[in-house]
C-alpha positions as semicolon CSV with decimal commas, in nm:
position;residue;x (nm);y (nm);z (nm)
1;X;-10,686;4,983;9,893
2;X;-10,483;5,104;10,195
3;X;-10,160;5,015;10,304
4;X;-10,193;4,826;10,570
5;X;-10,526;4,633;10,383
6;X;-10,346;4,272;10,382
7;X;-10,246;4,326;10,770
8;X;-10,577;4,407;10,860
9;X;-10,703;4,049;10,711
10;X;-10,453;3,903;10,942
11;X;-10,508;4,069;11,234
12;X;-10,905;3,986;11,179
13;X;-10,821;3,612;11,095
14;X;-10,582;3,610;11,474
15;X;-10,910;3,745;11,604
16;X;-11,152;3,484;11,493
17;X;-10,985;3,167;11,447
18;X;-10,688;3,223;11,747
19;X;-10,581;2,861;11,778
20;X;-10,533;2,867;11,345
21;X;-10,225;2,574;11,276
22;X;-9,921;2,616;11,024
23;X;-9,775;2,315;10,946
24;X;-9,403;2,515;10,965
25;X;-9,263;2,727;11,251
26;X;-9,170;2,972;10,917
27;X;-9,485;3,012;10,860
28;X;-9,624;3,077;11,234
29;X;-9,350;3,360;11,219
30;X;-9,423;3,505;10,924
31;X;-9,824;3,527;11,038
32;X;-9,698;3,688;11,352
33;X;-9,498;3,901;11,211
34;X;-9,729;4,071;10,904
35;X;-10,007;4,110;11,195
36;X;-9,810;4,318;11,419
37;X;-9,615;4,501;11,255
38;X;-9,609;4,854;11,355
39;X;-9,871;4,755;11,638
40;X;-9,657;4,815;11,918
41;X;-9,580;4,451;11,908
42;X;-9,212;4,488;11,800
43;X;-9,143;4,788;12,020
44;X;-9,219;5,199;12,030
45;X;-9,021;5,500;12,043
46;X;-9,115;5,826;12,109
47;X;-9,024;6,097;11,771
48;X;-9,021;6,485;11,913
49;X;-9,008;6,793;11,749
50;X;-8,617;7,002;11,802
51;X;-8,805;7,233;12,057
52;X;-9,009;6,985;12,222
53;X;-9,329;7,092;12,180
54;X;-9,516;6,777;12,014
55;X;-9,412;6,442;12,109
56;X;-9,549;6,152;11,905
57;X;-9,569;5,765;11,956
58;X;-9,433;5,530;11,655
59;X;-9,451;5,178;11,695
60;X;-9,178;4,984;11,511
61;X;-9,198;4,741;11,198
62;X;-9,159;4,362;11,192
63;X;-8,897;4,413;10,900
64;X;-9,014;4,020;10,779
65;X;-8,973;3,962;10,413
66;X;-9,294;3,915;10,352
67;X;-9,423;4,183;10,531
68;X;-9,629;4,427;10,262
69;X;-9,605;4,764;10,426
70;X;-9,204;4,766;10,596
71;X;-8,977;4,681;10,329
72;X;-8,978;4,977;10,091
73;X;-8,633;5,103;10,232
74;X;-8,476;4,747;10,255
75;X;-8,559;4,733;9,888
76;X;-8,411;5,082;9,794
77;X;-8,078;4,995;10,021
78;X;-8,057;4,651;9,821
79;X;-8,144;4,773;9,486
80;X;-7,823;5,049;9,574
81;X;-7,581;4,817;9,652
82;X;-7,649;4,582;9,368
83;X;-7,624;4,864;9,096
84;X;-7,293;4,916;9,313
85;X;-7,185;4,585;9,223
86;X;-7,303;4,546;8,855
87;X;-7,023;4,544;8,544
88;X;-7,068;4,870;8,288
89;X;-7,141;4,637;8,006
90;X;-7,449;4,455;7,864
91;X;-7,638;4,237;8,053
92;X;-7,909;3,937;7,941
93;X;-8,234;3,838;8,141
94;X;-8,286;3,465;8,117
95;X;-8,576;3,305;8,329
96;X;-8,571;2,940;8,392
97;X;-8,891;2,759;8,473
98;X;-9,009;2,415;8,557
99;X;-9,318;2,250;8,403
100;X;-9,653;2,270;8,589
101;X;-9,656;1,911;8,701
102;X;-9,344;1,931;8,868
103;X;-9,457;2,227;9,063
104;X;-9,606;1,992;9,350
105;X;-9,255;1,902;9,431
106;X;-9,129;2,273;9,554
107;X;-9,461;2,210;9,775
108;X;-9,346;1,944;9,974
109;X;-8,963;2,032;9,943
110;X;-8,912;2,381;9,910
111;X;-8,557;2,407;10,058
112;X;-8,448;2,103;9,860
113;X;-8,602;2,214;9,497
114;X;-8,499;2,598;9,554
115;X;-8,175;2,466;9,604
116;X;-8,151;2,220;9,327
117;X;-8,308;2,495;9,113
118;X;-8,027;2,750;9,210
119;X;-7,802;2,467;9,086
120;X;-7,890;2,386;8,752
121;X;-7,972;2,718;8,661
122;X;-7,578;2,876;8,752
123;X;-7,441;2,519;8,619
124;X;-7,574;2,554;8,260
125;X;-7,514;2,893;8,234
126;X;-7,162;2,885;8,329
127;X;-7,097;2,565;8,203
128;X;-7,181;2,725;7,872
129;X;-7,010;3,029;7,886
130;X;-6,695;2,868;7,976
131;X;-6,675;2,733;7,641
132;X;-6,492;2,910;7,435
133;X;-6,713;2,926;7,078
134;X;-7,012;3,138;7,280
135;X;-6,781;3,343;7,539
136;X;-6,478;3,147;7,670
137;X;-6,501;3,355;8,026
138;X;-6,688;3,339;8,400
139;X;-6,955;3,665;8,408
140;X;-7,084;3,768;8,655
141;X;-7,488;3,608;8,774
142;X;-7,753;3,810;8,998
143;X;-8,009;3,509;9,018
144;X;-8,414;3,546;9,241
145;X;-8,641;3,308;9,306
146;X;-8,980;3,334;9,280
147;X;-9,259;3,063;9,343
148;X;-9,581;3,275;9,224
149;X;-9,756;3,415;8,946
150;X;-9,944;3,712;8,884
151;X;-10,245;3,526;9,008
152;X;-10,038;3,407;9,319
153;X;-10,057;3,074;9,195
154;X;-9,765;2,787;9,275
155;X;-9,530;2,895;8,995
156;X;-9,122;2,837;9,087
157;X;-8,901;2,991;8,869
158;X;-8,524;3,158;8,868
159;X;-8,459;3,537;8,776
160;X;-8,096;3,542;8,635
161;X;-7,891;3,866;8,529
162;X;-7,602;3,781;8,330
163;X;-7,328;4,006;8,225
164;X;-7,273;3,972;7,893
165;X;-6,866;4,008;7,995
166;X;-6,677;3,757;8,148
167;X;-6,342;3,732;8,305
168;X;-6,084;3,439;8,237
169;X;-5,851;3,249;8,469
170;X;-5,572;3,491;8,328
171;X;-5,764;3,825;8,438
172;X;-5,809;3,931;8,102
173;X;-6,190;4,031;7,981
174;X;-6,377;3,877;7,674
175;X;-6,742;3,942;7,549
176;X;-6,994;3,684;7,430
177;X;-6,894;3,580;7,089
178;X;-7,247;3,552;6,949
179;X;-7,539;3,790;6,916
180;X;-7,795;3,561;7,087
181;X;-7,555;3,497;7,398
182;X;-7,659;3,149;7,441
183;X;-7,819;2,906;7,235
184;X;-8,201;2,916;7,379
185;X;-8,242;2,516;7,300
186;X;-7,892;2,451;7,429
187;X;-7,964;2,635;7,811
188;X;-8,241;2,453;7,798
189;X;-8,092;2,085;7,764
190;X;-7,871;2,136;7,999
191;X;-8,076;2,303;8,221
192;X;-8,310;2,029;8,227
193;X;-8,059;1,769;8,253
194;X;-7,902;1,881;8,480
195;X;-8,170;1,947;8,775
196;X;-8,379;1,609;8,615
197;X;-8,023;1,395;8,737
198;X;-8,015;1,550;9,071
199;X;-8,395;1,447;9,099
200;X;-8,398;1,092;8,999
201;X;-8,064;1,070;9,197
202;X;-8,294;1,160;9,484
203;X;-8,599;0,890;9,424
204;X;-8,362;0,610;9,368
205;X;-8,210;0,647;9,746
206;X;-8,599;0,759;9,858
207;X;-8,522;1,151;9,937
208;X;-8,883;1,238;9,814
209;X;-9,199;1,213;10,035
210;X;-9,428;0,936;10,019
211;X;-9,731;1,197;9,911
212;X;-9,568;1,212;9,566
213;X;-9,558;0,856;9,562
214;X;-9,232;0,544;9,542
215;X;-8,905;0,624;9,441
216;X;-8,963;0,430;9,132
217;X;-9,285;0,558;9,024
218;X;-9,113;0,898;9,053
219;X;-8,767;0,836;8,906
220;X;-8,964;0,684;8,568
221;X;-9,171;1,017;8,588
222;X;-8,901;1,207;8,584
223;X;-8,709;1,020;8,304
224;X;-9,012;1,145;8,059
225;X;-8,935;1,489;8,128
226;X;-8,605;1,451;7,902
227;X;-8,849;1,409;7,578
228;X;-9,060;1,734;7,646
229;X;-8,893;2,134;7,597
230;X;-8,862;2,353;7,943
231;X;-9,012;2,671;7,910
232;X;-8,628;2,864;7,957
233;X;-8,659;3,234;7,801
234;X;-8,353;3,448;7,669
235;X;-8,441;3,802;7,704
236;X;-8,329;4,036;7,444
237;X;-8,047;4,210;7,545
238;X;-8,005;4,497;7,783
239;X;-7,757;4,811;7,757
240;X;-7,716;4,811;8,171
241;X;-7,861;4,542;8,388
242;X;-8,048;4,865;8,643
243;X;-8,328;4,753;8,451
244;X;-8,393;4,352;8,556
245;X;-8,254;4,450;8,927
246;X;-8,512;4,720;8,992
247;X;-8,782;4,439;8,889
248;X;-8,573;4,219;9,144
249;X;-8,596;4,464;9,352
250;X;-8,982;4,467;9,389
251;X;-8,978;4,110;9,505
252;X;-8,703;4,081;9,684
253;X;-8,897;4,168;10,026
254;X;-9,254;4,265;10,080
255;X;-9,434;3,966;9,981
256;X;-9,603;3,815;9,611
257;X;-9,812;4,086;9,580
258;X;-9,891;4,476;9,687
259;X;-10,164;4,590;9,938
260;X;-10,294;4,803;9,642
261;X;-10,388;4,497;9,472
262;X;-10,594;4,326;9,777
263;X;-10,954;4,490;9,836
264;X;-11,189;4,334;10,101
265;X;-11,586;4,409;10,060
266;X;-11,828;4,467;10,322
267;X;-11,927;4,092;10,314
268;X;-11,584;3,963;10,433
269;X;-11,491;3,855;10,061
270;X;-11,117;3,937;9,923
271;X;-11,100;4,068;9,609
272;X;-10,755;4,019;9,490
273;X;-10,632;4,244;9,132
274;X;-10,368;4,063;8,978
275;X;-10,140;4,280;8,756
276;X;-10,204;4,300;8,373
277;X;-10,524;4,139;8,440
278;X;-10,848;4,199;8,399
279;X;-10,989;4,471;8,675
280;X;-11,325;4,377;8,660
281;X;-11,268;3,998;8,726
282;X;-11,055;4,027;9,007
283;X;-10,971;3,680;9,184
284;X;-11,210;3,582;9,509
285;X;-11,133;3,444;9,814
286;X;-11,238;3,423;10,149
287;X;-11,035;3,547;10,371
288;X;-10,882;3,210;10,530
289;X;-10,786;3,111;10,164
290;X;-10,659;3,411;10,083
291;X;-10,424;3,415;10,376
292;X;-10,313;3,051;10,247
293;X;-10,236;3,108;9,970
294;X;-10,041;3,463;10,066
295;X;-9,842;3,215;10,336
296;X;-9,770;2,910;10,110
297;X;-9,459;3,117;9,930
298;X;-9,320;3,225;10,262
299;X;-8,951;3,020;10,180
300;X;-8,795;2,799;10,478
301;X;-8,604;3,045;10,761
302;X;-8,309;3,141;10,657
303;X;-8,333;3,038;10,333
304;X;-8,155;3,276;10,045
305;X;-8,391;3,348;9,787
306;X;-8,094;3,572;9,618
307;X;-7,745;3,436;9,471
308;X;-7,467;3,614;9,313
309;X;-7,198;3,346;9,114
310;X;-6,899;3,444;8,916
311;X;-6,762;3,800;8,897
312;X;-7,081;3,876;9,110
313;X;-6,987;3,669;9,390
314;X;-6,889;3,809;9,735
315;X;-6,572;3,648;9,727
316;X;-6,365;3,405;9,474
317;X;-6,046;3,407;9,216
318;X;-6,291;3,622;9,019
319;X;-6,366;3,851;9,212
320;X;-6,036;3,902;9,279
321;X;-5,929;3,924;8,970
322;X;-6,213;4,168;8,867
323;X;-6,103;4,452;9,141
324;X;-5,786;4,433;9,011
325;X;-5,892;4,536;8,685
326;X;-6,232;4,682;8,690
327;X;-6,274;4,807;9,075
328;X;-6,621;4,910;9,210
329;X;-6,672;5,210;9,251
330;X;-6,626;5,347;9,633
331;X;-7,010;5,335;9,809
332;X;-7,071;5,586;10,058
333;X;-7,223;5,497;10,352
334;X;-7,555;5,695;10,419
335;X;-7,848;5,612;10,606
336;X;-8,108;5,627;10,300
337;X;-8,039;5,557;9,936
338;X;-7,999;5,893;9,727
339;X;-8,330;5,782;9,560
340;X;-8,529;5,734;9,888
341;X;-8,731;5,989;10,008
342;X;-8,856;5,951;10,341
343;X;-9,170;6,139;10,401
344;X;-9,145;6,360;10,737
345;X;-9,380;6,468;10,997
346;X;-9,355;6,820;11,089
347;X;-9,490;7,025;11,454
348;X;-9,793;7,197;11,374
349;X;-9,711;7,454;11,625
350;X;-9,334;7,534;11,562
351;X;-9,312;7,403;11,202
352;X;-9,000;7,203;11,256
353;X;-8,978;6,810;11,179
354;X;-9,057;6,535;11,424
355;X;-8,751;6,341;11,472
356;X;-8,660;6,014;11,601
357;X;-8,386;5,897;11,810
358;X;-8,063;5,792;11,655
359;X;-8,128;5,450;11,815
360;X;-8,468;5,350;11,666
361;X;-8,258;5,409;11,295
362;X;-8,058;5,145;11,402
363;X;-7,757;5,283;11,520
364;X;-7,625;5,267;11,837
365;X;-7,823;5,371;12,130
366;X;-7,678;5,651;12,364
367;X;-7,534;5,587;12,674
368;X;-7,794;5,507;12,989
């Protein structure tokens, strides 16, 4: 269970099937980029001791999102500046999820459902809490998407952290009336309404692909959905919302699951450990499917799998209106989180640590 264990079945599947097909250029780039990562692919700098006495080659990272073994500090720097931006009050987890037969849909359309999914989701729960008997205010939203279980199954679903405060158009501040937040069968109405319209909307004028079938086979498909309950849960409530964003924070970048949790035996077979499961029935693959089914969440480039709405937002009548009463706090600017430790190299004969050039951190390289 080494670090680099899911780039190593990459590198060996380049190796033996070199002319393998994606069916998306995201994809192809994502498969390049896991397998040479920190291969000398992406680049190499030399780190030396302060006396210059050892000298040591370190290839650079791919820095993709999905990329297992480079994205520990991108998490840290993003988990920072979100607890930067979160309000000093209460906060509610709410997860919104779509039934299992609608999960072929994301398949075939996964900038179009994320989207529409992202949509619905904010919509009911400001629609809600602009009402007046459950909070009467805009809070502040910190929503993830996720398409994958714990068994890295197709499984699309929003993350949302809510602030239990809001702000109204007036600047002044007002908590959530009730104890519950929202009404649990009342996010879920609207929440299924809401994303079911936009759907149908789409098979009448023929936006779907012909794999899921006609427009009106699908649009009287979708129309049964109304009669079934969503599977939309209310967390209990949270004293700070640190909690939900350092889970948010594990997915945000470094793929659906953790090297630690892919083993691969000495007949080629992947063993892959799903968390809270059962460690002696691990999942088996081989290590094409494996590989497929690790690629099939990559999202569309350029694609944002994480939103901020209301107070959260990066800019708005809100957000005004927020640093005028409840500024962030100033962030200082630092190269690593005050959490992150970096682990460091020292010279074995003078003792003193092998440092890279300002230039490979990122900043601006000195002058030829």
């Amino acid at each position: 269970m080494k670090k680099d264990s899911i780039q190593r079945l990459f590198q060996q599947e380049a190796e033996i099937n070199s002319e393998r097909r994606f069916y998306s250029r995201a994809l192809r780039r994502a498969f390049d980029a896991i397998k040479g990562c920190r291969s000398g692919a992406f680049g190499k700098h030399i780190a030396s001791c302060e006396k210059g006495c050892t000298h040591e080659m370190r290839y650079h990272s791919c820095h993709h999102r999905f990329c297992a073994q480079c994205n520990a500090l991108p998490n840290a720097r993003w988990l920072e500046e979100q607890e930067n931006r979160l309000l000093q009050c209460d906060h509610r987890h709410i997860i919104f999820t779509i039934p299992s037969e609608l999960r072929i849909y994301w398949c075939y359309h996964k900038e179009e459902v994320t989207n529409d999914l992202f949509y619905a989701a904010k919509e009911a729960i400001i629609r809600l809490c602009r009402k007046k008997r459950y909070m009467g205010a805009l809070p502040g939203l910190l929503m993830a998407f996720h398409s994958w279980s714990r068994t890295l199954a197709i499984h699309p679903h929003i993350h949302c952290l809510v602030s239990v405060e809001g702000i109204t158009e007036a600047g002044e501040w007002r908590s959530a009336v009730r104890d519950c937040f929202l009404p649990w069968k009342l996010v879920m109405e609207t929440f299924r309404t809401l994303l079911l319209r936009r759907w149908i909307r789409r098979a009448r004028a023929g936006g779907w692909s012909e794999v899921l079938g006609d427009g009106a086979t699908i649009a009287r498909d979708l129309k049964r959905q109304h009669q079934r309950d969503w599977h939309v849960k209310v967390c209990s409530q949270y004293r700070h919302g640190r909690g939900v964003a350092s889970y948010l924070a594990k997915y945000m970048r470094g793929g659906p699951c953790h090297a630690s949790q892919v083993v691969e035996t000495e007949t080629g077979q992947v063993n892959f450990y799903p968390k809270q499961g059962n460690p002696k029935a691990p999942g088996r693959y081989t290590r094409e499917s494996f590989i497929d089914r690790y690629l099939e969440h990559v999202p569309p480039h350029r694609l944002r799998v994480v939103r901020r709405y209301g107070v959260y937002a990066s800019q708005g009548e809100a957000v005004r209106l927020r640093e005028v009463s409840r500024p962030r706090p100033v962030r200082q600017k630092r190269a690593l989180p005050k959490w992150f430790v970096l682990p460091e190299k020292c010279c074995s004969e003078c003792g003193g640590v092998l440092k890279s050039p300002a230039h490979a951190w990122g900043e601006a390289a000195p002058p030829r």
